[in-house]
PDB file with one MODEL, atoms N, CA, C and O in Angstrom:
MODEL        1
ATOM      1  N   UNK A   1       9.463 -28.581  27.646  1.00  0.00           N
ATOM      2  CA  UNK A   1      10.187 -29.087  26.500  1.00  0.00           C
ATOM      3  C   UNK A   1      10.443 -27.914  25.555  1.00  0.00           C
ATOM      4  O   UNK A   1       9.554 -27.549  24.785  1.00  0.00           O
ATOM      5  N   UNK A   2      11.546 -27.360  25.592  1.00  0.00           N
ATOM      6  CA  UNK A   2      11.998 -26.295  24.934  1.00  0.00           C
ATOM      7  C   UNK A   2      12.562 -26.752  23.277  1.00  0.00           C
ATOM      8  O   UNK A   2      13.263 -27.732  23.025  1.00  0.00           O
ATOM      9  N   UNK A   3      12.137 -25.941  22.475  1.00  0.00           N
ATOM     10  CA  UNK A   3      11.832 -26.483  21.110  1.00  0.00           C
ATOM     11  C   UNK A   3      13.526 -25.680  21.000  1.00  0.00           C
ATOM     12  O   UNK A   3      13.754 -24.523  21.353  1.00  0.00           O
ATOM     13  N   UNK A   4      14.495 -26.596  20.456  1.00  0.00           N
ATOM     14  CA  UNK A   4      15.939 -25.238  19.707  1.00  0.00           C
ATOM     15  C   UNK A   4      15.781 -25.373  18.615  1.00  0.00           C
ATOM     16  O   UNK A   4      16.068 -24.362  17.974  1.00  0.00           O
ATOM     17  N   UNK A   5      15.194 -26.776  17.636  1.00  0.00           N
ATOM     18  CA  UNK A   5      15.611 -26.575  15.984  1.00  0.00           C
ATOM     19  C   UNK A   5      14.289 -27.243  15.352  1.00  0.00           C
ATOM     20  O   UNK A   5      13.758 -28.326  15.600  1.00  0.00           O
ATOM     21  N   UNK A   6      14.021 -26.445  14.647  1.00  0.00           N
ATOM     22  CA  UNK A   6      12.762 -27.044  13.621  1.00  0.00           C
ATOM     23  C   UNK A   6      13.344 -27.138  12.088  1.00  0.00           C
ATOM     24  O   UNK A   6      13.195 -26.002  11.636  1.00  0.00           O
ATOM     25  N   UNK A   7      13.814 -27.794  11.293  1.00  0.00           N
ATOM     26  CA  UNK A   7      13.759 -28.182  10.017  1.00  0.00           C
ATOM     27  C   UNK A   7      12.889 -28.546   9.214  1.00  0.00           C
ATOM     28  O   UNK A   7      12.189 -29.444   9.683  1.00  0.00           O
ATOM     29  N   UNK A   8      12.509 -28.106   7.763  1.00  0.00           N
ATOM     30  CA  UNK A   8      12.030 -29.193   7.133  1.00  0.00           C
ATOM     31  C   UNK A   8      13.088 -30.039   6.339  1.00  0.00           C
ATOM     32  O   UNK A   8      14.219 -29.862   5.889  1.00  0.00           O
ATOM     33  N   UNK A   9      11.604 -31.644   6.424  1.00  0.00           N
ATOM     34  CA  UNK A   9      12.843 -33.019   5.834  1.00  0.00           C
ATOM     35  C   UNK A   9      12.056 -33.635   4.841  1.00  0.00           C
ATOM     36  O   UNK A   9      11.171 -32.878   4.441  1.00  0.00           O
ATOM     37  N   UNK A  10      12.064 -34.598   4.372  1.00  0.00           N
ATOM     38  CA  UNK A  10      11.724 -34.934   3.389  1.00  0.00           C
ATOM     39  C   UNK A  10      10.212 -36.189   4.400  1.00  0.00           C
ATOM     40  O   UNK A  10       9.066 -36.247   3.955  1.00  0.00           O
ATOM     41  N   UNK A  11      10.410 -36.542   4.971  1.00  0.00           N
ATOM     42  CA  UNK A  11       9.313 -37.134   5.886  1.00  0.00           C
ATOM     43  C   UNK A  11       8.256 -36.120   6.216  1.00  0.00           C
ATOM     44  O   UNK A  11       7.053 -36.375   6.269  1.00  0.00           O
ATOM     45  N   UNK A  12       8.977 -34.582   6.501  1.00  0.00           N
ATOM     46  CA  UNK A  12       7.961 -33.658   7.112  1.00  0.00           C
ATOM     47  C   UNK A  12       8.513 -32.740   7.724  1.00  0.00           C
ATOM     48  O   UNK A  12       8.831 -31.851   6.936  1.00  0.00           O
ATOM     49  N   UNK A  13       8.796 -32.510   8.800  1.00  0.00           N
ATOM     50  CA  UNK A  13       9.569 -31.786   9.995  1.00  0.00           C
ATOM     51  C   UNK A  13      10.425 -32.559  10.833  1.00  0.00           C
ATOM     52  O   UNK A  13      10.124 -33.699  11.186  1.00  0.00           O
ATOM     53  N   UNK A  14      11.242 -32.115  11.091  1.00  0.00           N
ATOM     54  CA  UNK A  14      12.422 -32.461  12.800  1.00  0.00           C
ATOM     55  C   UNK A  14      12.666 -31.553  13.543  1.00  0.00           C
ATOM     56  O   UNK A  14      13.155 -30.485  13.174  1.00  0.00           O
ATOM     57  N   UNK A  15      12.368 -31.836  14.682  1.00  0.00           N
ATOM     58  CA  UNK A  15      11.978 -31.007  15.872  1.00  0.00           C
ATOM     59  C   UNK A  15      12.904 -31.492  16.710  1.00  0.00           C
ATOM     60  O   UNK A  15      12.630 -32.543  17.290  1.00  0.00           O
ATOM     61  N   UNK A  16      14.526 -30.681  17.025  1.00  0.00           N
ATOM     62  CA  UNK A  16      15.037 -31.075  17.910  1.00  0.00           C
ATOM     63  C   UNK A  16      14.842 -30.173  19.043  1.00  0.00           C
ATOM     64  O   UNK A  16      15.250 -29.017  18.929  1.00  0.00           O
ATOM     65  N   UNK A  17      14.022 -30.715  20.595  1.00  0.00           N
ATOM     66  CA  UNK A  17      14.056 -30.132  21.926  1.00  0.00           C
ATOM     67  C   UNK A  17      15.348 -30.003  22.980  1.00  0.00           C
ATOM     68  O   UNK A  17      16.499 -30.362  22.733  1.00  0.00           O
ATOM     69  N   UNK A  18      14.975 -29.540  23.929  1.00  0.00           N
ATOM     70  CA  UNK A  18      15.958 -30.066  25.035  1.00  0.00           C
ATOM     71  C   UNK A  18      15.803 -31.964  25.327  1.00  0.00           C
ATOM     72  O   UNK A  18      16.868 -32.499  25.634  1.00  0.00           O
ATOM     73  N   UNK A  19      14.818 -32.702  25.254  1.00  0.00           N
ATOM     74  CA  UNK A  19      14.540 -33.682  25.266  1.00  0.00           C
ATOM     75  C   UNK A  19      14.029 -34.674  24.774  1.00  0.00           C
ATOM     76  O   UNK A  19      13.455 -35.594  25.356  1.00  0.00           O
ATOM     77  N   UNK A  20      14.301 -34.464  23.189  1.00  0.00           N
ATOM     78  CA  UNK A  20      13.710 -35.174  22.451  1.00  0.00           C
ATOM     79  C   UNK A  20      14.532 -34.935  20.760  1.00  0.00           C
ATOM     80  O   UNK A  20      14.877 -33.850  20.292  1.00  0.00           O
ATOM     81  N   UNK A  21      14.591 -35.479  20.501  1.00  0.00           N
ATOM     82  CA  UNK A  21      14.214 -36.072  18.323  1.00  0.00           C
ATOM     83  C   UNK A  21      13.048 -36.052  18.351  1.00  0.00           C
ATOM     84  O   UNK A  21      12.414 -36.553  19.280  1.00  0.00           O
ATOM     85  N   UNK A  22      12.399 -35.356  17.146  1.00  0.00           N
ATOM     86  CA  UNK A  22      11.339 -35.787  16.904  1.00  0.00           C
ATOM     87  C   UNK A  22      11.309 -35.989  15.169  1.00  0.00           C
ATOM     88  O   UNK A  22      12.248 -35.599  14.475  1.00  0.00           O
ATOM     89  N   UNK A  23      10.429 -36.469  14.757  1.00  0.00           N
ATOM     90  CA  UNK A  23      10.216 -36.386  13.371  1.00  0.00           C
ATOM     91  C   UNK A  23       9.008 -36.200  13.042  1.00  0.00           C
ATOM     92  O   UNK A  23       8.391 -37.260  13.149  1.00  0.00           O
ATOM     93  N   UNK A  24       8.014 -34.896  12.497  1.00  0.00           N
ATOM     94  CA  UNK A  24       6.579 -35.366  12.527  1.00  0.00           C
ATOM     95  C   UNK A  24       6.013 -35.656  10.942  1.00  0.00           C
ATOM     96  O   UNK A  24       6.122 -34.820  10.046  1.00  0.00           O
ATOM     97  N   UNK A  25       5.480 -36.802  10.792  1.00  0.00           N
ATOM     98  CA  UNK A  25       5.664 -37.423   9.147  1.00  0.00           C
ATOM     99  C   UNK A  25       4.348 -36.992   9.006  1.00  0.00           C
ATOM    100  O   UNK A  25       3.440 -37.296   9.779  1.00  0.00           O
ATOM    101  N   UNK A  26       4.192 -35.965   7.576  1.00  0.00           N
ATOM    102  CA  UNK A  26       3.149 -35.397   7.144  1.00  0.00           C
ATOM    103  C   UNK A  26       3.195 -35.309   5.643  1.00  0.00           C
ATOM    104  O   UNK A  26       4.237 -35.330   4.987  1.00  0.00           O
ATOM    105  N   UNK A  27       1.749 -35.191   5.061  1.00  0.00           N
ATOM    106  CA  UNK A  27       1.850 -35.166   3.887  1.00  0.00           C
ATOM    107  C   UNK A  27       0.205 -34.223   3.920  1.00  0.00           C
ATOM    108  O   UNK A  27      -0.698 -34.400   4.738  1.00  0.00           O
ATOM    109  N   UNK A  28       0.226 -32.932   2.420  1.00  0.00           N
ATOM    110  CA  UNK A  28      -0.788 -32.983   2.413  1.00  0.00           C
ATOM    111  C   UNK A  28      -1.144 -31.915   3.230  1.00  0.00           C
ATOM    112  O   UNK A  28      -2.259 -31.394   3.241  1.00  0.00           O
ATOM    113  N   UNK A  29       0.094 -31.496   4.117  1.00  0.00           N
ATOM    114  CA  UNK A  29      -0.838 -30.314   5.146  1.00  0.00           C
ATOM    115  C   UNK A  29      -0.836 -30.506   6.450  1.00  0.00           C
ATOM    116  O   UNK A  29      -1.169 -29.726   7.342  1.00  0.00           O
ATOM    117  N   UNK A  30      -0.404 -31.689   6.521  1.00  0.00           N
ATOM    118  CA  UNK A  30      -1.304 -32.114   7.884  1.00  0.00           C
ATOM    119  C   UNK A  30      -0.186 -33.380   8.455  1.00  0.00           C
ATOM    120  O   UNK A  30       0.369 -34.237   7.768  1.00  0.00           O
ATOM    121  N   UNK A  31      -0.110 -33.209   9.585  1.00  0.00           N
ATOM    122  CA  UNK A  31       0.640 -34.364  10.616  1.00  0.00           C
ATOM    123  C   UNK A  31      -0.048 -35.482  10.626  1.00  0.00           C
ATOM    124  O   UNK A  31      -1.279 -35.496  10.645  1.00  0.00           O
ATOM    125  N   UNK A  32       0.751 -36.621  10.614  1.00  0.00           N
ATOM    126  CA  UNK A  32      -0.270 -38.287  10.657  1.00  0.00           C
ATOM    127  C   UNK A  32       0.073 -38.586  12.329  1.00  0.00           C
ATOM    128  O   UNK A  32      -0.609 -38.771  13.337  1.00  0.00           O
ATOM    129  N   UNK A  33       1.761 -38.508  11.958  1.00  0.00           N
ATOM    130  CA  UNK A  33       2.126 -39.788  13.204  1.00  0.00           C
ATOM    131  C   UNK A  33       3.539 -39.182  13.256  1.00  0.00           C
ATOM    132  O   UNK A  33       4.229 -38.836  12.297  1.00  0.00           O
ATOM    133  N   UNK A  34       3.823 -39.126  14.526  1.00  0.00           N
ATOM    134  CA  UNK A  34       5.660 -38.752  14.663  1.00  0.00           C
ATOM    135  C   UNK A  34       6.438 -40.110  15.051  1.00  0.00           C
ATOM    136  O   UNK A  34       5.939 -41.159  15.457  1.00  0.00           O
ATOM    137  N   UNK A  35       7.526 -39.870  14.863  1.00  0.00           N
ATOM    138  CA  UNK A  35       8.505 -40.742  15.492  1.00  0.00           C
ATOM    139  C   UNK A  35       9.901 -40.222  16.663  1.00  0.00           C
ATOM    140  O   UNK A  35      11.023 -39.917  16.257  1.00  0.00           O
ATOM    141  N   UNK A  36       9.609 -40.225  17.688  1.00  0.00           N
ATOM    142  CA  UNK A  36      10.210 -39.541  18.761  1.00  0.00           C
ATOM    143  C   UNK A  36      11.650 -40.691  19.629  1.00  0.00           C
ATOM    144  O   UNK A  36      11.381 -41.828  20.017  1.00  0.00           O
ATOM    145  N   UNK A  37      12.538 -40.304  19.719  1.00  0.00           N
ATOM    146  CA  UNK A  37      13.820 -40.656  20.380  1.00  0.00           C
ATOM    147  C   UNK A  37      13.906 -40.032  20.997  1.00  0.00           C
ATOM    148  O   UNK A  37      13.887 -38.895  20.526  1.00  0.00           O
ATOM    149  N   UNK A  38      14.073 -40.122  22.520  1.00  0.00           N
ATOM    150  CA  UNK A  38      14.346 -39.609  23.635  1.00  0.00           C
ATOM    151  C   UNK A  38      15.834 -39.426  23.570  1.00  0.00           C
ATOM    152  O   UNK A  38      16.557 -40.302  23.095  1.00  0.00           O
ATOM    153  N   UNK A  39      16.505 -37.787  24.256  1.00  0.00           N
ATOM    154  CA  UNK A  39      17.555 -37.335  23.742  1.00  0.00           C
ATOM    155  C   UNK A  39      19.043 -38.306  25.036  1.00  0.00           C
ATOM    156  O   UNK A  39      20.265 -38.457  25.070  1.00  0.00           O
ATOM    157  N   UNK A  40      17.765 -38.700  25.881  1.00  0.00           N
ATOM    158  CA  UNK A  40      18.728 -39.688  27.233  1.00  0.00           C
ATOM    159  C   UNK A  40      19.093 -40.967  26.274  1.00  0.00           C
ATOM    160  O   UNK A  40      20.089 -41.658  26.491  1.00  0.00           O
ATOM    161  N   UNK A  41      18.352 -41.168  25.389  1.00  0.00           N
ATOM    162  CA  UNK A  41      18.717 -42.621  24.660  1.00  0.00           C
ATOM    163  C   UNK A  41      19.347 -42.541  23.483  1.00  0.00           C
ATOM    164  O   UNK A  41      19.517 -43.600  22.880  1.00  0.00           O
ATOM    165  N   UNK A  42      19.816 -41.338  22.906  1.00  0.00           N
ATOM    166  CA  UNK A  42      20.915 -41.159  21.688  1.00  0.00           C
ATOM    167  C   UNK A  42      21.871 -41.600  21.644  1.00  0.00           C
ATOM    168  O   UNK A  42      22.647 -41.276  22.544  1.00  0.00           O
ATOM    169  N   UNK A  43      22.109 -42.076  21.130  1.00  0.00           N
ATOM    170  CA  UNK A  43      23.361 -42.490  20.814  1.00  0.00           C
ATOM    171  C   UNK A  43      24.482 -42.320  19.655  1.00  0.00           C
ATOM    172  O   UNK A  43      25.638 -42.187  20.056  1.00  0.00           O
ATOM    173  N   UNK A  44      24.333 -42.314  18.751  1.00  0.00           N
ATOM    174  CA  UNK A  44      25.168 -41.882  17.727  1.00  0.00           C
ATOM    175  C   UNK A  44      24.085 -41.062  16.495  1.00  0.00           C
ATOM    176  O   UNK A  44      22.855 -41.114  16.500  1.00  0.00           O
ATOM    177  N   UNK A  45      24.878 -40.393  15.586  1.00  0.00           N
ATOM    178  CA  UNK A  45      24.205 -39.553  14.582  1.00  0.00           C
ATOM    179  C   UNK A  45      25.351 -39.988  13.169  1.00  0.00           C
ATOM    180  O   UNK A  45      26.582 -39.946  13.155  1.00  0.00           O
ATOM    181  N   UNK A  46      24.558 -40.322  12.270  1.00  0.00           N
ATOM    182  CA  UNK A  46      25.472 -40.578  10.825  1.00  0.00           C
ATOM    183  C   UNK A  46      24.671 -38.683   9.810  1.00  0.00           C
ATOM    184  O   UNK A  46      23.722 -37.913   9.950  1.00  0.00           O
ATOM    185  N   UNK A  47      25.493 -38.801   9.188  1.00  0.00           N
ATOM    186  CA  UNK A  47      25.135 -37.472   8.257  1.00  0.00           C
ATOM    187  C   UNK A  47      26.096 -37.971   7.123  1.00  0.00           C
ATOM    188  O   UNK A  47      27.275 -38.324   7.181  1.00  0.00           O
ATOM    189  N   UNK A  48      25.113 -37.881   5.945  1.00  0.00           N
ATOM    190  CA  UNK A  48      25.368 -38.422   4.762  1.00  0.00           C
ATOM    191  C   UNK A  48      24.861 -37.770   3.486  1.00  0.00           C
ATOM    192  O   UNK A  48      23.775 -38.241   3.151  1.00  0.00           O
ATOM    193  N   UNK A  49      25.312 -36.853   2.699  1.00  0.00           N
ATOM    194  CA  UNK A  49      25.942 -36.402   1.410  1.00  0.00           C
ATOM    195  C   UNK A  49      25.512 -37.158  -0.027  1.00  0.00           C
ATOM    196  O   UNK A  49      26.297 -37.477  -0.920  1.00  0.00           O
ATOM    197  N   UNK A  50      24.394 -37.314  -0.016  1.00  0.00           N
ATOM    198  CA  UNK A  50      23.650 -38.387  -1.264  1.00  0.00           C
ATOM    199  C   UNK A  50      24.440 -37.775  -2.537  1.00  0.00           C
ATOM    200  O   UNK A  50      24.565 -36.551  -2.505  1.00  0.00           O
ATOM    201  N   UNK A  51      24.842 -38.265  -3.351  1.00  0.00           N
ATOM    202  CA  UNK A  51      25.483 -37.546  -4.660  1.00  0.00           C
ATOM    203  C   UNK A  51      24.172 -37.234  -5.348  1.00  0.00           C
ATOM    204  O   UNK A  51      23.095 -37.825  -5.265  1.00  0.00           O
ATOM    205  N   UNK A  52      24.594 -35.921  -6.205  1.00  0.00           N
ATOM    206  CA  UNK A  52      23.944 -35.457  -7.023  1.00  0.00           C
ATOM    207  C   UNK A  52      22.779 -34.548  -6.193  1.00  0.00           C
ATOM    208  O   UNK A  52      21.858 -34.041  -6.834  1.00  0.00           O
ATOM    209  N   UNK A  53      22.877 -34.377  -4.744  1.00  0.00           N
ATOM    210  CA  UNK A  53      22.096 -33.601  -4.193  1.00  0.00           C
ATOM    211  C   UNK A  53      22.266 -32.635  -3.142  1.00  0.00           C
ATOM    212  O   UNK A  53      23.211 -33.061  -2.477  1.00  0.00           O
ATOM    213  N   UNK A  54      21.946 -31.801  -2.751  1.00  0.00           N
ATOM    214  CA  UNK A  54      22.323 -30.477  -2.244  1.00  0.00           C
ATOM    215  C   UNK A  54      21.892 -30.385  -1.180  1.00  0.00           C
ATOM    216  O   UNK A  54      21.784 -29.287  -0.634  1.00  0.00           O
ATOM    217  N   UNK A  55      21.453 -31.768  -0.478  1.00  0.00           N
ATOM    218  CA  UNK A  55      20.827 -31.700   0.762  1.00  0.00           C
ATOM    219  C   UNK A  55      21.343 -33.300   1.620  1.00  0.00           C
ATOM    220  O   UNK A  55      21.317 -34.335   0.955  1.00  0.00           O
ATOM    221  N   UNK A  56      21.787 -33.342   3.102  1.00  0.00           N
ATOM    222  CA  UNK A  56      22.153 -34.363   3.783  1.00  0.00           C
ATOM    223  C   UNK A  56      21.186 -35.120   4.495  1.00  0.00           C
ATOM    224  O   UNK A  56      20.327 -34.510   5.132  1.00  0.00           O
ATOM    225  N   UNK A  57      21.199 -36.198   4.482  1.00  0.00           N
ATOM    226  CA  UNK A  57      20.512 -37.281   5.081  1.00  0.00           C
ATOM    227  C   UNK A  57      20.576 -37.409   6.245  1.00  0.00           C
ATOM    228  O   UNK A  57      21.673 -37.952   6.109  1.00  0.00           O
ATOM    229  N   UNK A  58      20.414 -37.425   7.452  1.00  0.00           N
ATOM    230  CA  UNK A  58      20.840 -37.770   8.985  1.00  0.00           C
ATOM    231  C   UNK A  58      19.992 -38.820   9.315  1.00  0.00           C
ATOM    232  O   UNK A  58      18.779 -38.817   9.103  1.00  0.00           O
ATOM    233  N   UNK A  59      20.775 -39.932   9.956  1.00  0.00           N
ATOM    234  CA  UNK A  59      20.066 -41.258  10.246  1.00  0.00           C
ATOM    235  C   UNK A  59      20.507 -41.175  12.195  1.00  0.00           C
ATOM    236  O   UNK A  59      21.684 -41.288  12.535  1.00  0.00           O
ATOM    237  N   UNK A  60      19.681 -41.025  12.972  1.00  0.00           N
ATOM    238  CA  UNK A  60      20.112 -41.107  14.602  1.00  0.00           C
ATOM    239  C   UNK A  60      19.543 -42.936  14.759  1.00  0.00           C
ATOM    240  O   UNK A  60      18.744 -43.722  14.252  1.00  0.00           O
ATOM    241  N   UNK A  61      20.560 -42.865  15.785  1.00  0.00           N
ATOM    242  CA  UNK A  61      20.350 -44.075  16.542  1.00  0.00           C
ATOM    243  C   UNK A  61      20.000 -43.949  18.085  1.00  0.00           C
ATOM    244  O   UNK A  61      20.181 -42.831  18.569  1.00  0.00           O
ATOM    245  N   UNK A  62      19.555 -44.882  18.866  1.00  0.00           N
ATOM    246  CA  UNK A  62      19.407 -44.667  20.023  1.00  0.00           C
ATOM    247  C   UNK A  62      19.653 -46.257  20.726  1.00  0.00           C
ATOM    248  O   UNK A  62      20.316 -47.188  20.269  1.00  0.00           O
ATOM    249  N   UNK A  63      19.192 -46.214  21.466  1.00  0.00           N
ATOM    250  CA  UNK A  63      19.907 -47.448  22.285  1.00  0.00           C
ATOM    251  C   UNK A  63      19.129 -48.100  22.373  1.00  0.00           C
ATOM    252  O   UNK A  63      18.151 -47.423  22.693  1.00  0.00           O
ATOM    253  N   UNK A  64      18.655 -49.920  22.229  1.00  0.00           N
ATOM    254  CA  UNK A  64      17.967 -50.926  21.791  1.00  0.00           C
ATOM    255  C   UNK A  64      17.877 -51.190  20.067  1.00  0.00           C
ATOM    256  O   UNK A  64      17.181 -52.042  19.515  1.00  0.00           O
ATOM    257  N   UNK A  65      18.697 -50.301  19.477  1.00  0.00           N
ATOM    258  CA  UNK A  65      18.933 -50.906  17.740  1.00  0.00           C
ATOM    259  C   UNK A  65      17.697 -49.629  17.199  1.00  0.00           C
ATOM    260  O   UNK A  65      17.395 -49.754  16.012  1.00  0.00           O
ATOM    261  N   UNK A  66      17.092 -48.630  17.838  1.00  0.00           N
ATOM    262  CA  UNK A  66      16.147 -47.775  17.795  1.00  0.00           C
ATOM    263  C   UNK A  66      16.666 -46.797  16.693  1.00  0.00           C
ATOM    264  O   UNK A  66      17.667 -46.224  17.124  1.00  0.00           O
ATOM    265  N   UNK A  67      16.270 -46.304  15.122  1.00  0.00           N
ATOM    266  CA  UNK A  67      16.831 -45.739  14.159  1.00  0.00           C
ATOM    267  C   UNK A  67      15.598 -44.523  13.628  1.00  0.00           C
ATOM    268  O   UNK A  67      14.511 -44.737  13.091  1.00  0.00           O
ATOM    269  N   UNK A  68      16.214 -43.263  13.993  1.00  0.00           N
ATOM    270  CA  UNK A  68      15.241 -42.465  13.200  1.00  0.00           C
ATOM    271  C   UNK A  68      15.925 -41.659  12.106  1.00  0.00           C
ATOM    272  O   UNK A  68      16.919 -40.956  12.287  1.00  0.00           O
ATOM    273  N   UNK A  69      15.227 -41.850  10.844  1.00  0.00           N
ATOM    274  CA  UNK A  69      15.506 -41.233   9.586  1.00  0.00           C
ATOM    275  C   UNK A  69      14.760 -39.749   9.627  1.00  0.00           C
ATOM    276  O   UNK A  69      13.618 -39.456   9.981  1.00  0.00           O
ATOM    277  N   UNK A  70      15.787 -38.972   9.155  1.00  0.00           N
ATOM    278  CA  UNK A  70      15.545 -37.359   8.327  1.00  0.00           C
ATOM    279  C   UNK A  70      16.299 -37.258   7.411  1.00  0.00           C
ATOM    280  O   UNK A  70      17.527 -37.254   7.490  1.00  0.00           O
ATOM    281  N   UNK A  71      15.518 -37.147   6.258  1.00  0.00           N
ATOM    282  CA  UNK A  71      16.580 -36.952   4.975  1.00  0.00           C
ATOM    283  C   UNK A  71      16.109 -35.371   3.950  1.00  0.00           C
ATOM    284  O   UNK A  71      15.109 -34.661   4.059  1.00  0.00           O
ATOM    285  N   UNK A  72      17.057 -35.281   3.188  1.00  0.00           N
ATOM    286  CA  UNK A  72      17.122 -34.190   2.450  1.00  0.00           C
ATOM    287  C   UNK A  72      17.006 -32.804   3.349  1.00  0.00           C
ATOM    288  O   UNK A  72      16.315 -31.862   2.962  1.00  0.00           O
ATOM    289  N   UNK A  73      17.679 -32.778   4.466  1.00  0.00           N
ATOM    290  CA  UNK A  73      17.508 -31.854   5.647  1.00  0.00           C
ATOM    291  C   UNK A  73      18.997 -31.043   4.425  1.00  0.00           C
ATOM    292  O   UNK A  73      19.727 -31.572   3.587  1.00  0.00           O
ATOM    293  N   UNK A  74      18.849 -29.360   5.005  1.00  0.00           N
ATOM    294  CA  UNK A  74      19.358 -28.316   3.808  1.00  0.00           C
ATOM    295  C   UNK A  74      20.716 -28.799   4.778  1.00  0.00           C
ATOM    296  O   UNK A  74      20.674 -29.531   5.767  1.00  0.00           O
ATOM    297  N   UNK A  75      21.940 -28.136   4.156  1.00  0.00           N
ATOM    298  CA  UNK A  75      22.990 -28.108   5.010  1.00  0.00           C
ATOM    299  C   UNK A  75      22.969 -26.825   6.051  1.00  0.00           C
ATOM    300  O   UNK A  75      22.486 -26.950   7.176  1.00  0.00           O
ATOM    301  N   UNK A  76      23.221 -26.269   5.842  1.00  0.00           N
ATOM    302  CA  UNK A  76      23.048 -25.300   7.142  1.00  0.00           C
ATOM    303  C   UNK A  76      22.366 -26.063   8.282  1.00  0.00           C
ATOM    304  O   UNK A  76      23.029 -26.141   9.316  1.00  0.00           O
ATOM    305  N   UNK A  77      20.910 -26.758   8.274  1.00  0.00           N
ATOM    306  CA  UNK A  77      20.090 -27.071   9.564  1.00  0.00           C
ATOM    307  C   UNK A  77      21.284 -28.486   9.861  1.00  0.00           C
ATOM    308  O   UNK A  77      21.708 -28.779  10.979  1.00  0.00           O
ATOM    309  N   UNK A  78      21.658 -29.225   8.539  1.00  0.00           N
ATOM    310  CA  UNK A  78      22.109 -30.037   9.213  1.00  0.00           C
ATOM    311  C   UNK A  78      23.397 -29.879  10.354  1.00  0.00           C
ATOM    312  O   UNK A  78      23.653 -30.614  11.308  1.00  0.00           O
ATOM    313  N   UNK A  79      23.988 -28.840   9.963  1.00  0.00           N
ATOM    314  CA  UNK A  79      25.235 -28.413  10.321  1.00  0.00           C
ATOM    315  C   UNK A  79      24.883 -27.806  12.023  1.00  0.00           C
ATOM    316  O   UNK A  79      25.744 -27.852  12.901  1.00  0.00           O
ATOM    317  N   UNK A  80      23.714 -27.349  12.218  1.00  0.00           N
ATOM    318  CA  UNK A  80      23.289 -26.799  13.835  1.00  0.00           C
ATOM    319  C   UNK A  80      22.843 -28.252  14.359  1.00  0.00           C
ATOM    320  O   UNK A  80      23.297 -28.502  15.476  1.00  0.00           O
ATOM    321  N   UNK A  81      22.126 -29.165  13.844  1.00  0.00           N
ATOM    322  CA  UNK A  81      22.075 -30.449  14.293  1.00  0.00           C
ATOM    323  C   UNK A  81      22.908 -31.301  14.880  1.00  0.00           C
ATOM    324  O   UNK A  81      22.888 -31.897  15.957  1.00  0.00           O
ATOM    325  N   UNK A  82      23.715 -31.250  13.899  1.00  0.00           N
ATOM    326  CA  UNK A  82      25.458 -32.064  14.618  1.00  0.00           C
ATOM    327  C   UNK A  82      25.681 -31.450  15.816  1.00  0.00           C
ATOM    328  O   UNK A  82      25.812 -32.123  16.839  1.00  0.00           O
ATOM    329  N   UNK A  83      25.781 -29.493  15.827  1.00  0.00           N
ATOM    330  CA  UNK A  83      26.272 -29.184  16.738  1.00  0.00           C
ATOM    331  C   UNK A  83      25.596 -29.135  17.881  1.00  0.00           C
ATOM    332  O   UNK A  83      26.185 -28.991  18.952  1.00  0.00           O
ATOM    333  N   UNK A  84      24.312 -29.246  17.797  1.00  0.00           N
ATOM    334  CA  UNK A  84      24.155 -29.106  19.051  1.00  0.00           C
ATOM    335  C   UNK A  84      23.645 -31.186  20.206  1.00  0.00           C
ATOM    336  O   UNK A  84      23.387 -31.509  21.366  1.00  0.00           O
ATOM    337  N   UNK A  85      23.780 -31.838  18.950  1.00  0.00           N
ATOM    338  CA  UNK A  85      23.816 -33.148  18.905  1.00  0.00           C
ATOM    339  C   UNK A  85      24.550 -34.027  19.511  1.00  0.00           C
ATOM    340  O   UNK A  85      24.189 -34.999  20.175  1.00  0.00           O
ATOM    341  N   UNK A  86      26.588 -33.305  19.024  1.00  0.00           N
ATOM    342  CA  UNK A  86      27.644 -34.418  19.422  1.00  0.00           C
ATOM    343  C   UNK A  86      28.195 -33.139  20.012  1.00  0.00           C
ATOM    344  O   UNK A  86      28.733 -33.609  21.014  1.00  0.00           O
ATOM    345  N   UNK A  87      28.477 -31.528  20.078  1.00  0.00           N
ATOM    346  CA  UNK A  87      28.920 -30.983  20.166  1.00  0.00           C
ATOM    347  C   UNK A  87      30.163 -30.253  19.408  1.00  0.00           C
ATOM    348  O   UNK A  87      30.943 -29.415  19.860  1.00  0.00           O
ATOM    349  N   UNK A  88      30.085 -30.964  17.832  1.00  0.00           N
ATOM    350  CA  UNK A  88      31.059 -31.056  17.099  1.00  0.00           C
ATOM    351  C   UNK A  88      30.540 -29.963  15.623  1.00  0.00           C
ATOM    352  O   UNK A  88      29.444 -30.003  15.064  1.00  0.00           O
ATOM    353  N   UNK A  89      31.414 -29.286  15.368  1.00  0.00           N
ATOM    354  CA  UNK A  89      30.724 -28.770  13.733  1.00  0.00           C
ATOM    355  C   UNK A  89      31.259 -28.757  12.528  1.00  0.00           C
ATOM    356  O   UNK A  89      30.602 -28.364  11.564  1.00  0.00           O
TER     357      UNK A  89
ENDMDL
END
């Protein structure tokens, strides 16, 4: 599982692999619990522009109604996310 993008988000970290979303939700220092989407079950990506802030939200979906949140991700990371996501920049 080859790691391409590590961000920080406002949950903690996002760890996009060759095979995976990940999100690992930490506070404090320290990892609790992740939330992982398999990259075979993606399905769409929203990226969203909160007013009054300098950082984008990305909400992924996956297939069975399956929704993982990363928010306040910087623009730049979000911008390698998309691309290497939908193939689009």
């Amino acid at each position: 599982m080859a790691e391409l993008l590590k961000a920080k988000c406002k949950q903690g970290t996002l760890v996009i692999t060759d095979t995976a979303i990940i999100v690992e939700l930490s506070g404090f220092g320290q990892t609790f619990k992740s939330e992982t989407l398999m990259r075979s079950a993606f399905v769409d990506l929203d990226a969203k522009k909160p007013a009054l802030l300098a950082t984008i939200n990305l909400t992924f979906h996956g297939q069975g109604g399956k929704v993982i949140h990363a928010d306040w991700i910087k623009p730049e990371d979000a911008k390698q996310v998309v691309a290497l996501l939908t193939g689009r920049e």
